[in-house]
Structure formats: C-alpha cells, structure tokens
N, C-alpha and C positions, 0 to 999 in steps of 0.2 A: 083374241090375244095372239100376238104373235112370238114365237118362243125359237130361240136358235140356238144349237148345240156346237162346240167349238173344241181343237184338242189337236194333238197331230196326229198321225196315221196310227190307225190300230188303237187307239185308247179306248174305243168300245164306245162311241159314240149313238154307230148305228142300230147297236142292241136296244138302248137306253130309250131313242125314237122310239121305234116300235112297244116298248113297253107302254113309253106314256101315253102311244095312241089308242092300247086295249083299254088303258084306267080312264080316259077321257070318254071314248066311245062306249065303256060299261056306267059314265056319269053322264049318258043321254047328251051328251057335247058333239057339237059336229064337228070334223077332223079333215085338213087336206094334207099330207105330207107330198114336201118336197127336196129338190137336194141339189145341192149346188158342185159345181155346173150345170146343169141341166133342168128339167122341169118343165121345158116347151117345146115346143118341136125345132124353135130354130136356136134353142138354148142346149138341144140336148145335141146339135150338128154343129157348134161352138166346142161341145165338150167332148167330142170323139177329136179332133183336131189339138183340143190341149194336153189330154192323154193320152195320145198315139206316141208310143217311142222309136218310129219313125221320124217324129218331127224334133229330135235330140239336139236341133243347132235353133231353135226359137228363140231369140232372144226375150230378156226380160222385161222391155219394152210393150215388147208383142201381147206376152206372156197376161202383165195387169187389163193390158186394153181388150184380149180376149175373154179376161174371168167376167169385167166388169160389162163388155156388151151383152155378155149371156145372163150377168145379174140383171140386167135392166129393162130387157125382154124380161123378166120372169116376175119383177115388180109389179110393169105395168099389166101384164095378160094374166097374173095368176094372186099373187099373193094383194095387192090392193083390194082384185073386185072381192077375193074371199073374205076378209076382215072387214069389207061393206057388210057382206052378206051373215056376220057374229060367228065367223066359224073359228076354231083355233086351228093357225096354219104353224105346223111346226118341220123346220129346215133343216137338216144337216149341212150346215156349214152356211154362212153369211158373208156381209161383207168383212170382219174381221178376218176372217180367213186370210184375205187379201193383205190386208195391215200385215199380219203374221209371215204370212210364205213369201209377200213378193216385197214388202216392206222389210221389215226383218230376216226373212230369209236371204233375197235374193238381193238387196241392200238399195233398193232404191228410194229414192226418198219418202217418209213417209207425210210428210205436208204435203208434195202431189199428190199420192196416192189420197191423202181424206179429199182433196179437191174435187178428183176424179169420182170417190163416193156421194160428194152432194151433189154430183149430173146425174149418177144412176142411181143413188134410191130418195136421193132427197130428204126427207123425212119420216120415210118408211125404215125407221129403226126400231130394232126388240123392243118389247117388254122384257124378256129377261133372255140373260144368252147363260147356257150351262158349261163350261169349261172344264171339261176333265182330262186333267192332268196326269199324266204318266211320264216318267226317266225314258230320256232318251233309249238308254238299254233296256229298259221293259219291252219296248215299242219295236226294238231288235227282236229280243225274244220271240215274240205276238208273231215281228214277221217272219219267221223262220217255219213256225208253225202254221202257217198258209201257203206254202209253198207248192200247193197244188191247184193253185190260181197262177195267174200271170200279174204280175206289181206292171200298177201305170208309170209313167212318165217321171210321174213326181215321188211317187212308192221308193222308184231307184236311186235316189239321191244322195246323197253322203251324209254321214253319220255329222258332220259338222253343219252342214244346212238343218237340220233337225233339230240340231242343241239349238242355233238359232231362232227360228220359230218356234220351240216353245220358250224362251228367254222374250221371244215376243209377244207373245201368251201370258206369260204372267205380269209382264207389264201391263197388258190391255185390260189383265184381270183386279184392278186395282181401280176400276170404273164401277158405280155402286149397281149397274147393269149385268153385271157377273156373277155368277155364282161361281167359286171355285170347288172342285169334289174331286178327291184321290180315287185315281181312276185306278188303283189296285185293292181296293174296298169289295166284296162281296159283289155283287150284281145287284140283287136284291136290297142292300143297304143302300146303294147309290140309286135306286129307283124310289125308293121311298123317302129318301133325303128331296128329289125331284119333285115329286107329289106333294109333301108338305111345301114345298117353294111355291107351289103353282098355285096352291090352297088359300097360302097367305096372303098373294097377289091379287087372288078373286075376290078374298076377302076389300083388301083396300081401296079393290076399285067398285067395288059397290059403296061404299061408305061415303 
C-alpha cells in the first residue's frame, strides 16, 4: 500500500508517519518511510539545493522541475521496487505537494504541473493520501514554537503564499483519494482516525 500524508508546514504531518509506522510494524507489516524531497541519494542532493536559503532568487520554473526530478529518482529506485516487494511505503509529502506549493502557491499553471506528474510517477499514485489541515495562523503559531531550528527556504515564506497552498489543499482534498483531518485534533484522535482509514482499505482490497 502506498500512503501519503499532505498539509503545509507544521501541521503535524511528521508525527502522524511515524505513528503509523509503530502501528504497522506492531501488525507484522513491513514499513519503508520516505519524504519528499529527498529519499535517494541523488534525491536527497536535489533537496539541499531547494532548501538552501541561499538559493532565494530560484525561480519557479526551476523550483517544479527540481521537486519533480528528485520525485522521479525516488519512484523509480525506491518506492516501485518496495510495493513490488508488499511493503507499505509511507511518504511525507508526494506529488500533490507540487499541485499545492508551486501550482497554487507559486501560481503556475496547474495543467502543466499534472503533465509534468505523468513523466515522473506515472501511475504510481496513492492509495490514500492523509491531509491534515491546519489555519494558516495555527501553522504561525507551531512556527514560532520551533524557533530553535533554522526554517528552510520555503518555512520563510509569506503568510499569503501559505493561505494559498492550503486553498490548494482543500481543493485537491475533494478527490475520493483524500482524507481530510483537523490537524488541531488531539494527536492521538488523528492517529486513530488514520488506523481505522488504513483498516478499512485493507479490508477492500482483499475482498
């Protein structure tokens, strides 16, 4: 099963992974986590390059055709041969991501942009992608209270890029491939919300 979690910065994505990889790997499941950009070696030397705030004049052109050369490195060497192999590969962040930040966000077309997705994954698309949703000002909030990291590239961005991407987000999230969950919910409620999702998927596709 391939599973992808979606949201913008700080919604608590990365907690969420890691949850459903203890409940997976406590259900004798085999487990690859990965995360987008990066994943490969030459996916993960793509993604020091896109969030480096150094490179602050990258245009937005650059910007899609970099997320998606490191997707496509990371389709073909990692997440294909593992879903050969029955494992659940679960990703922080996919290609919606792209739809979201550089489509919606960054305003460039999004007809190119899915064009650009059926060179690089083809039809390596989710089973389910997890969306959680948080206010632009939550996502403020979250980042103030991290301020003992350094914010990438994209971390710095203006509070109106942000509204946009996720106004791209809930659009996207209107595809029956989505699960939408209030990412201001307990921890624990939004993980368990997760687990029954992924239950009922296994269920259907054995039937």
């Amino acid at each position: 099963m391939f599973i992808t979690f979606e949201g913008i910065d700080f919604c608590g994505k990365s907690t969420q992974v890691e949850l459903l990889r203890k409940n997976l790997i406590d259900r004798k499941k085999i487990v690859e986590i990965i995360r987008e950009p990066g994943g490969t070696k030459i996916s993960e030397m793509i993604r020091s390059i896109l969030l480096d705030k150094v490179h602050e004049n990258m245009c937005n052109e650059s910007e899609i055709f970099l997320f998606s050369a490191s997707r496509a490195q990371l389709v073909r060497e990692k997440i294909r041969p593992y879903l050969m192999k029955g494992y659940y590969v679960i990703s922080d962040r996919f290609h919606d991501s792209s739809t979201a930040y550089q489509g919606f966000g960054r305003g460039l077309s999004v007809d190119a942009i899915m064009n650009i997705h059926n060179q690089a994954i083809g039809e390596t698309i989710p089973d389910i992608t997890f969306f959680i949703d948080i206010s632009v000002e939550e996502a403020e909030n979250r980042k103030r209270q991290k301020l003992n990291r350094e914010l990438d590239r994209i971390e710095v961005s203006e509070r109106d890029f942000f509204e946009k991407v996720r106004n791209g987000y809930l659009y996207l999230s209107k595809d029956k491939r989505f699960k939408k969950l209030d990412g201001t919910l307990p921890v624990q409620v939004i993980h368990q919300y997760i687990v029954n999702e992924i239950e009922l998927l296994e269920k259907r596709k054995k039937a």
